[in-house]
RODRENTOR-165991 format. One line per field, with one value per residue (C-alpha): z, x, y; residue in three letters. Coordinates in pm, whole numbers. Each point is the difference from the previous one (the first is absolute). Last residue first. Layout:
% residues N
Z: (Z:...)
X: (X:...)
Y: (Y:...)
resn: (ALA:...)
% end
This chain:
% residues 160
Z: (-496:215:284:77:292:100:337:66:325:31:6:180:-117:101:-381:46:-186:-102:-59:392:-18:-239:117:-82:-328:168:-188:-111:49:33:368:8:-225:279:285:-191:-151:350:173:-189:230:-171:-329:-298:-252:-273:-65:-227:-166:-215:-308:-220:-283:-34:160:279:113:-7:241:207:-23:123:276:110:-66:190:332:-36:37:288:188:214:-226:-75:68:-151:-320:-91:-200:-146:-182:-234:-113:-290:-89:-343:-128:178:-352:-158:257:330:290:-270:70:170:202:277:92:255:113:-291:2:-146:278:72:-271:11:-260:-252:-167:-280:-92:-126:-43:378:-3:-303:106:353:-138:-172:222:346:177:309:-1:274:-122:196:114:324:346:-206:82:-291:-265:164:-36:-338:-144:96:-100:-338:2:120:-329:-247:48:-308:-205:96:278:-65:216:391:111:357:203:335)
X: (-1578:-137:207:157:197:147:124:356:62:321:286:308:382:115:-3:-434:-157:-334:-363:28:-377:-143:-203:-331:-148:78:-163:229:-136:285:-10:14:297:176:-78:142:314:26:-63:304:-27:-305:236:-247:36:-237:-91:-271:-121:-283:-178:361:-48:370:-171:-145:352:151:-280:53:375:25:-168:204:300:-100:-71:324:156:-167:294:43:282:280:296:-122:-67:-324:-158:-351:-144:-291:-250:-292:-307:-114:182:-231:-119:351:272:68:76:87:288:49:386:46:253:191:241:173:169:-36:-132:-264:-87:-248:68:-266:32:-238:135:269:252:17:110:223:207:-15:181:209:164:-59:-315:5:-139:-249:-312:-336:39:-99:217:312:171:231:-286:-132:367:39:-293:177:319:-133:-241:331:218:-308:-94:197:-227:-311:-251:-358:-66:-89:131:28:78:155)
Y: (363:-313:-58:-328:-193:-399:47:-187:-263:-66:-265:69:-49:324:90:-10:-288:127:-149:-221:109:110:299:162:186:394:263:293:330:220:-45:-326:-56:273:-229:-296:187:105:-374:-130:-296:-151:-20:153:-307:0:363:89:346:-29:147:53:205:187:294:-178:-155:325:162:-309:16:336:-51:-253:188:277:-203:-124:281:81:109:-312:-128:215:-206:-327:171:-106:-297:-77:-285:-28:-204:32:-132:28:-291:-222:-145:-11:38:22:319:231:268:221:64:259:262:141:285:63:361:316:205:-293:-270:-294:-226:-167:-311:-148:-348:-192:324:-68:-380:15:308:-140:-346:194:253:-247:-131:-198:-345:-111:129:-40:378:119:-154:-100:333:-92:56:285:156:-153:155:343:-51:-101:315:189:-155:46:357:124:-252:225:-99:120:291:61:311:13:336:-62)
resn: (UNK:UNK:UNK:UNK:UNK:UNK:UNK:UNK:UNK:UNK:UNK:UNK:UNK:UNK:UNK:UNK:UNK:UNK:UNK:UNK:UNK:UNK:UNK:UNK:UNK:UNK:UNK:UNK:UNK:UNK:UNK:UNK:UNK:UNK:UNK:UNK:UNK:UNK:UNK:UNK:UNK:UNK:UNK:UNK:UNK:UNK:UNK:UNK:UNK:UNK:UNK:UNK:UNK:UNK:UNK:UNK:UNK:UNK:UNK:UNK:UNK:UNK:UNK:UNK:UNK:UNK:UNK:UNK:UNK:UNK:UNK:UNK:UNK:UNK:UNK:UNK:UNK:UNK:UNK:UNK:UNK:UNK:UNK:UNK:UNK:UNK:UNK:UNK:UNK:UNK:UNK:UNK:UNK:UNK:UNK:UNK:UNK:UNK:UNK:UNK:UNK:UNK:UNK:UNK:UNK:UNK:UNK:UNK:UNK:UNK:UNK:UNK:UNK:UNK:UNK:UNK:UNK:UNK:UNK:UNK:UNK:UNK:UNK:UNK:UNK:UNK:UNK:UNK:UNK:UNK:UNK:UNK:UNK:UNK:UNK:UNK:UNK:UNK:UNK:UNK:UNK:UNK:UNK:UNK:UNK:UNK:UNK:UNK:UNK:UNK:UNK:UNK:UNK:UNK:UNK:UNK:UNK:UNK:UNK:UNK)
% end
């Protein structure tokens, strides 16, 4: 499967919506609770630098960058990845990361943080690890799964 990764056009908004909302129904990633819909994804995505991953055509994923605070931290920046449900395990992921690190550094951003990686989601872990991310610790209890757990997140940055 050949992935382009590009910034995400309006014509993309209905799959990235369908998209989010997958993760966002899961309840096992994302710290929302409320789906999107036509104008409340409009708002959300045109909010910040979003990029979709596209194979033959299609929407397969995408991520969100944007800055992780304001002001004097300003310079560090977060971002939050989502694939197609029915693709995943093809490395798509992967190539969004990536992605966002290169795109982070050219829109000036020094560092890469991530506030909430779920311990369960062990291959967005395993995969921050591998692209260099350093791993802070764990707060535990950090995230309240849809099943009604609570559970431990890692707290991670890489230096761009």
């Amino acid at each position: 499967m050949n992935i382009i990764i590009r910034e995400a056009e309006k014509e993309d908004l209905p799959e990235l919506i369908r998209i989010w909302n997958e993760v966002v129904e899961d309840g096992m990633a994302f710290p929302q609770k409320d789906l999107l819909d036509e104008k409340t994804g409009s708002e959300f995505f045109s909010s910040m630098y979003t990029a979709a991953a596209v194979a033959d055509g299609k929407v397969v994923g995408l991520y969100i960058l944007h800055p992780n605070n304001i002001g004097r931290i300003g310079h560090i920046a977060n971002a939050s990845y989502a694939v197609d449900r029915n693709i995943r395990g093809q490395h798509i992921g992967e190539k969004l990361v990536r992605d966002s690190l290169a795109q982070a550094g050219k829109q000036g951003y020094r560092i890469m943080q991530f506030n909430a990686v779920v311990a369960s989601n062990i291959h967005a872990f395993h995969l921050y690890l591998r692209e260099g991310f350093t791993d802070l610790g764990m707060i535990p209890g950090g995230f309240h799964n849809k099943n009604g757990e609570y559970e431990d997140i890692h707290v991670m940055y890489k230096v761009l």
